[in-house]
C-alpha positions as CSV (number, residue, x, y, z in Angstrom):
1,X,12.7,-6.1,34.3
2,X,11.2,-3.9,31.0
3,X,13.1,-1.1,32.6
4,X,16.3,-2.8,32.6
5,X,15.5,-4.4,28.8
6,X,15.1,-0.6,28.2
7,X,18.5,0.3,29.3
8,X,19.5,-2.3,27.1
9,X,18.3,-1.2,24.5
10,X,19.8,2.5,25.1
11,X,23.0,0.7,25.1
12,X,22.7,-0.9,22.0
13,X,20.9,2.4,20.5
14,X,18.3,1.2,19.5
15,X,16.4,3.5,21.7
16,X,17.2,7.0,22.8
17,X,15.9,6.3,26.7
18,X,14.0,3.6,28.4
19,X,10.9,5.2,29.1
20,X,10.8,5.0,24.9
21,X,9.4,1.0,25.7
22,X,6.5,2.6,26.2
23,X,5.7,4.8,23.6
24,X,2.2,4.1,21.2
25,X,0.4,5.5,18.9
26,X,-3.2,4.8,19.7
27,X,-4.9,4.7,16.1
28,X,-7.9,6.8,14.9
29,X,-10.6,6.1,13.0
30,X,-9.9,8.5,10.3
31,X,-7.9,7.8,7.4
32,X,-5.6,10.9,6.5
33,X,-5.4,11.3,10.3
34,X,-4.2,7.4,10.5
35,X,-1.4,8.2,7.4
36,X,-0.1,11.2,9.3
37,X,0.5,9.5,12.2
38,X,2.2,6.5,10.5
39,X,4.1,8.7,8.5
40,X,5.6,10.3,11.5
41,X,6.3,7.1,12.6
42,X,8.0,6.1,9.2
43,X,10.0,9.2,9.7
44,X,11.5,8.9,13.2
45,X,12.3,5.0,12.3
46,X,14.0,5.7,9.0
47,X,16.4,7.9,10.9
48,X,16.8,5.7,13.6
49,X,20.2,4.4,13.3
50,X,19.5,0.4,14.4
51,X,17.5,0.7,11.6
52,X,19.5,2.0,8.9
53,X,22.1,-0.3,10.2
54,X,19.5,-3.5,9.7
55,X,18.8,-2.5,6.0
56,X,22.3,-1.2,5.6
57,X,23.7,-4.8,6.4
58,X,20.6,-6.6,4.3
59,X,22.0,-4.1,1.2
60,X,25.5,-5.7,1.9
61,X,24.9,-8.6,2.1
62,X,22.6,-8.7,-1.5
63,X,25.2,-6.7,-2.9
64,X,28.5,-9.2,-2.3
65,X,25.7,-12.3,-3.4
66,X,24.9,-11.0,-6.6
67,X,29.1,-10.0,-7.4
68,X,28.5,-6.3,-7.0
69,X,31.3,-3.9,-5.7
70,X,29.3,-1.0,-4.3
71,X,27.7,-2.3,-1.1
72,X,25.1,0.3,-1.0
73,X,23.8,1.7,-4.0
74,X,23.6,5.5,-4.3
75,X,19.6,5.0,-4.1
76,X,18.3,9.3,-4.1
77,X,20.2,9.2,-7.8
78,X,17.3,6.6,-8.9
79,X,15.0,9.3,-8.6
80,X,17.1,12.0,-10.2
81,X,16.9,13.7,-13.5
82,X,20.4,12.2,-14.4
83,X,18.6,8.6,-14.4
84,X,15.2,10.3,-16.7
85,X,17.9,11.9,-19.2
86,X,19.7,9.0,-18.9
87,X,22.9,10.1,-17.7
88,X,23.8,7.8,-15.2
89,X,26.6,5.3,-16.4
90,X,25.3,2.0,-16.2
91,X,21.7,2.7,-15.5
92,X,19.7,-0.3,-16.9
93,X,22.5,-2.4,-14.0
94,X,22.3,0.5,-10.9
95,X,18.4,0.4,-11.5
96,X,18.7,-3.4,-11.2
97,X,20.9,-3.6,-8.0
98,X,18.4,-1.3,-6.5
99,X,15.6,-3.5,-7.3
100,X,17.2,-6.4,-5.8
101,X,18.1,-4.8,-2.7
102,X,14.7,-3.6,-2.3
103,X,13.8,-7.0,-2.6
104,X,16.1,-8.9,-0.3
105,X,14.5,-6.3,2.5
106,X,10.9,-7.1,1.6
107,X,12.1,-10.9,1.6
108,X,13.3,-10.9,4.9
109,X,10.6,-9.2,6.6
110,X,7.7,-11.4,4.5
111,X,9.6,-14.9,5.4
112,X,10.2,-13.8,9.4
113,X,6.9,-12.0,10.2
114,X,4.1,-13.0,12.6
115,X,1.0,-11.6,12.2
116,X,-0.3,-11.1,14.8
117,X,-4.4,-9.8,15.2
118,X,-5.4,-6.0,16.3
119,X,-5.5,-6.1,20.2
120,X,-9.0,-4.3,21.9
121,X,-7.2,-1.4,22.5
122,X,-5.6,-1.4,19.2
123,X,-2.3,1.4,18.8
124,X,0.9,1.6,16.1
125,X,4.5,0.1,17.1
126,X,7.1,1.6,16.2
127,X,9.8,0.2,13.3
128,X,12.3,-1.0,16.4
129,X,9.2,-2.3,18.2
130,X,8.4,-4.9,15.2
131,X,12.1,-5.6,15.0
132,X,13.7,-5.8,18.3
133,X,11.1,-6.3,20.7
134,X,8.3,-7.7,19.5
135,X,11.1,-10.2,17.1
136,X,8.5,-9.7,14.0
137,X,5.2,-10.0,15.4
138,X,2.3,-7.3,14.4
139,X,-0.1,-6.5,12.0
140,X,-0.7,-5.4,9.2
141,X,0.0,-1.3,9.5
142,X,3.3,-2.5,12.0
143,X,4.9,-4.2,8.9
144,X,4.1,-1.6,6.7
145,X,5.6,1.0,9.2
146,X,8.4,-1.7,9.5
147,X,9.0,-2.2,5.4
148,X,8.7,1.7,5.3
149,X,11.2,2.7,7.7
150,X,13.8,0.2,6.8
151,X,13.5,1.1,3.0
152,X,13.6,4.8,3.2
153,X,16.5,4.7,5.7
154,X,18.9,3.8,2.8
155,X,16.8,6.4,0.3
156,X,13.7,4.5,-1.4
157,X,11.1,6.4,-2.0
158,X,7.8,4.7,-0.3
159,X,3.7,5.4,0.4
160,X,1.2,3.6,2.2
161,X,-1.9,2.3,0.7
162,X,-5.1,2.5,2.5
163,X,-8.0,-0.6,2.2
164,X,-11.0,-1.0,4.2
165,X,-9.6,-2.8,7.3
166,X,-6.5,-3.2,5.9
167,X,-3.2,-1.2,4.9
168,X,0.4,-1.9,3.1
169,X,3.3,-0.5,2.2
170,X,5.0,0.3,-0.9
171,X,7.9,1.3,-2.9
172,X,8.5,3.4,-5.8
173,X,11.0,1.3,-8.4
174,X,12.1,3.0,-11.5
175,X,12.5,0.2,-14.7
176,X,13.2,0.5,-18.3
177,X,9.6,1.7,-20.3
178,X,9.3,0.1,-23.6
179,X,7.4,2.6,-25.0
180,X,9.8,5.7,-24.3
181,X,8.6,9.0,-23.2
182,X,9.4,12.4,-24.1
183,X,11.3,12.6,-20.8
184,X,13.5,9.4,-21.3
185,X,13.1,5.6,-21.6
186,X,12.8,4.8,-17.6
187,X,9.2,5.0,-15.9
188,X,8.3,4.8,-12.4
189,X,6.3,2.0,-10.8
190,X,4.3,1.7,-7.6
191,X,4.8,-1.4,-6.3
192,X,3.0,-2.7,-3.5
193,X,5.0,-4.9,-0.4
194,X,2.3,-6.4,1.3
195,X,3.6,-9.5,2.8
196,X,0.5,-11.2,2.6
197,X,0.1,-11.2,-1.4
198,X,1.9,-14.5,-1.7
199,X,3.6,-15.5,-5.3
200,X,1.4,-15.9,-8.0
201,X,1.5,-19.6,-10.4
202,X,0.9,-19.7,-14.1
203,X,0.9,-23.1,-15.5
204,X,1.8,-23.1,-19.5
205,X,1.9,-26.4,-21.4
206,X,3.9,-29.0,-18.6
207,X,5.4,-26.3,-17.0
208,X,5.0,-24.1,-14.3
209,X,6.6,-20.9,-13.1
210,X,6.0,-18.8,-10.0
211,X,7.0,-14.8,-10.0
212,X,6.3,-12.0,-7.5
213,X,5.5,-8.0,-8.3
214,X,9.3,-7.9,-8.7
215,X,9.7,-10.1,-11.4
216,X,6.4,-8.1,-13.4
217,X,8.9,-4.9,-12.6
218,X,12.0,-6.3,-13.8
219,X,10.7,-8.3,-17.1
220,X,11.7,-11.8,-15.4
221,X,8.2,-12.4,-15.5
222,X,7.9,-12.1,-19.3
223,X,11.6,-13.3,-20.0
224,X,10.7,-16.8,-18.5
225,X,7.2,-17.3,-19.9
226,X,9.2,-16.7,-23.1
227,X,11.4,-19.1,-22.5
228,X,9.0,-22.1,-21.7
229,X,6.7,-21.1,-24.5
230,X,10.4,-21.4,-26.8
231,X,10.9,-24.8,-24.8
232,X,7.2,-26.5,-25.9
233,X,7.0,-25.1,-29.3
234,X,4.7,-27.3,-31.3
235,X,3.4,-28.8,-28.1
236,X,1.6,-25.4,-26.6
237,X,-2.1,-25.5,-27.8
238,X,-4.8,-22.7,-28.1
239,X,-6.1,-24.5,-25.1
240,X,-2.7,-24.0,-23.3
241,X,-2.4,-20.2,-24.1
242,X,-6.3,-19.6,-22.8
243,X,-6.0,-21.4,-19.5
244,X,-2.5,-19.3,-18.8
245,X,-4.3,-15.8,-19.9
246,X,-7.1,-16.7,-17.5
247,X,-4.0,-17.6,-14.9
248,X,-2.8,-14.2,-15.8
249,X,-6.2,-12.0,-15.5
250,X,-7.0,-13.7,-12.5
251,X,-3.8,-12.5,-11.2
252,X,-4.6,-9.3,-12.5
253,X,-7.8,-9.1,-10.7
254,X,-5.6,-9.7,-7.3
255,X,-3.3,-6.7,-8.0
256,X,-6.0,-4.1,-9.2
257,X,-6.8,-4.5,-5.5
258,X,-3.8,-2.7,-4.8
259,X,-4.5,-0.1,-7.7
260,X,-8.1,0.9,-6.0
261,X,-6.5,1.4,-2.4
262,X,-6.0,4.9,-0.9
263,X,-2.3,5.8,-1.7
264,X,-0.6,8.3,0.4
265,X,3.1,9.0,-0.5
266,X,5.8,9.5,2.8
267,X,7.9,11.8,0.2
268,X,7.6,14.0,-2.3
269,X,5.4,11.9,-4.7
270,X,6.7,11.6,-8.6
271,X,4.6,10.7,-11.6
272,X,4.1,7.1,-11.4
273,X,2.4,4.0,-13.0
274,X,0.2,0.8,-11.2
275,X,2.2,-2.4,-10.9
276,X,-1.2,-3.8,-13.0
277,X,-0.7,-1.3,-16.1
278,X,2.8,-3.4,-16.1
279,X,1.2,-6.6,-15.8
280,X,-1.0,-5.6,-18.5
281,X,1.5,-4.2,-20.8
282,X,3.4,-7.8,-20.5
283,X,0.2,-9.6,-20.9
284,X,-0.2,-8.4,-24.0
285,X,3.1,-9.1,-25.8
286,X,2.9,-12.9,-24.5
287,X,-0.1,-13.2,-26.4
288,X,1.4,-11.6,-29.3
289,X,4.3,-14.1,-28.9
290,X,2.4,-17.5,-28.5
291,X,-0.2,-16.8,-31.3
292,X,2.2,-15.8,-34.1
């Protein structure tokens, strides 16, 4: 019966040849060991064509929702010189798109998965494992070889980050720097996918807002806590403004976690900044904001 779910999947390509069904990784105890071997992994599955076909169709699909034209967007140029020196027409709404794409992939692996504890004799499933076989059940490093592999099959740039007992996987995101460098006014952000960090809650005055690491990389964070502190003008007291700073460094707290993990890139790493120094940065002009 797996033998003929095997040829099955050959006909489908999603595997090369049955006896494929049966191919783990056990995992070692060392760390860079354990990244080389997951990055091997991250490799084969990005150029595995069921699985550029899965993100492909995700990347689609966000594309026609949010009104765009180009189905897939031309993701290598996001980490091209062009986009530093600014020479890419339309930058500030290409490095959008690709953010939201990004996302709609996370999105869909976060709200299917099953995690699922290590077995005793613990090994590494491969990206059309987690997918197809398994229909999104694993753990932790299986999701992040999952998120990895779908990701970098359209282009993205991505790393692992290493935690005692625990890894995740991340993506490199380029977004528009405030305070502009001598190289151009774009700067590149590590931002971590684990599908366990759930959304974060601030509460400010009567109102609430949740917001993920993608809306701290695309200013949506800050552009609504704008907007509700504009909404309760006069009503907002000092009181108000500690409790959601507290929100906010608590929530900090949460994502240094990410910043102290191990990171090992799958590409050619590029100079980059935490997701919390973004956080921080946005901290501080809400502050400024409220208490003028």
């Amino acid at each position: 019966m797996t033998f003929i779910k095997g040829e099955t999947l050959v006909e489908k390509k999603i595997l090369d040849r049955p006896s494929a069904l049966w191919d783990y990784e056990k995992k070692p105890r060392d760390e860079k060991e354990a990244f080389e071997i997951m990055k091997r992994l991250i490799l084969e599955g990005s150029e595995n064509p069921y699985i550029r076909k899965f993100a492909l169709n995700i990347a689609e699909r966000c594309s026609q929702n949010i009104g765009i034209p180009v189905a897939v967007p031309p993701v290598e140029e996001l980490y091209s010189e062009a986009l530093v020196k600014e020479e890419i027409k339309n930058a500030n709404a290409f490095i959008n798109h690709c953010e939201k794409v990004a996302r709609d992939i996370y999105e869909f692996v976060r709200a299917r998965m099953v995690y699922v504890s290590d077995p005793p004799d613990d090994y590494y499933q491969k990206a059309y494992h987690t997918l197809e076989i398994l229909d999104l059940k694993g753990d932790c490093d299986d999701f992040a070889i999952l998120l990895c592999s779908l990701l970098r099959s359209i282009g993205y740039r991505t790393f692992l980050g290493f935690q005692p007992h625990h890894v995740f996987a991340g993506i490199i995101l380029a977004r528009s720097s405030s305070s502009a460098t001598e190289e151009g006014n774009f700067e590149y952000v590590e931002v971590p996918l684990d599908p366990q960090l759930e959304d974060f809650e601030i509460k400010l005055g009567s109102q609430k807002m949740l917001f993920n690491v993608f809306d701290i990389l695309n200013g949506d964070f800050l552009s609504l806590l704008t907007r509700i502190a504009k909404d309760q003008i006069g009503s907002i007291s000092e009181e108000d403004v500690k409790r959601a700073t507290d929100e906010i460094e608590s929530i900090l707290k949460r994502l240094s976690q990410f910043s102290y993990a191990h990171i090992f890139f799958i590409d050619q790493p590029i100079p980059t900044i935490k997701i919390v120094a973004t956080l921080k940065s946005e901290l501080s002009r809400f502050i400024s904001l409220v208490r003028r």
